[in-house]
C-alpha positions, 0 to 999 in steps of 0.5 A, a space after each residue: 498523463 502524469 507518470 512523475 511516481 514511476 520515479 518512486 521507489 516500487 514496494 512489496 508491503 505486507 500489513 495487517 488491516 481490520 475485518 468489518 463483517 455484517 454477521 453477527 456473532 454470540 459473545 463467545 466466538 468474538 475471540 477467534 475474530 482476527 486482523 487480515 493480512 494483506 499484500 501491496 506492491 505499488 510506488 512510494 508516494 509520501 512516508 512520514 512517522 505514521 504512515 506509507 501512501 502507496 501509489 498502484 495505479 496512474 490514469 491517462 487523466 493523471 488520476 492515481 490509486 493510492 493506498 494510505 497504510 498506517 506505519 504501525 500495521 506494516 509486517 514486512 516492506 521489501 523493495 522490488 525497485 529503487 528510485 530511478 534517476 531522472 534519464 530516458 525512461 524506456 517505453 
């Protein structure tokens, strides 16, 4: 298993995302259509000027869950935990 993101910085990001929905609306009810806000916590892969690649999960198979969130749509970022060392990892 391959835990080399654990190293990573550990995030709080808060981002606004688009809404696809299967209803269908009359045109004047199209202006109360919003942008959701959501909420991630995982570690920071890769940042360049366009976006944040957040890591949530890691499998035994070394498989992860990332996330791509465009920079452009983060709210707020808060780090939970910095980047560690390359010591002993307590298990």
């Amino acid at each position: 298993m391959s835990l080399e993101f654990i190293d990573h910085e550990l995030v709080f990001i808060k981002w606004r995302d688009a809404v696809g929905t299967a209803s269908r609306f009359d045109s004047e009810s199209l202006a109360s259509l919003a942008l959701v806000i959501n909420t991630n916590v995982g570690w920071l892969a890769h940042e360049n000027e366009d976006r944040v690649v957040l890591v949530s999960g890691v499998s035994t198979s070394g498989e992860v869950d990332a996330l791509v969130i465009p920079l452009g749509d983060i709210i707020e970022r808060i780090p939970v935990q910095g980047k560690k060392g390359k010591g002993k990892r307590k298990r």
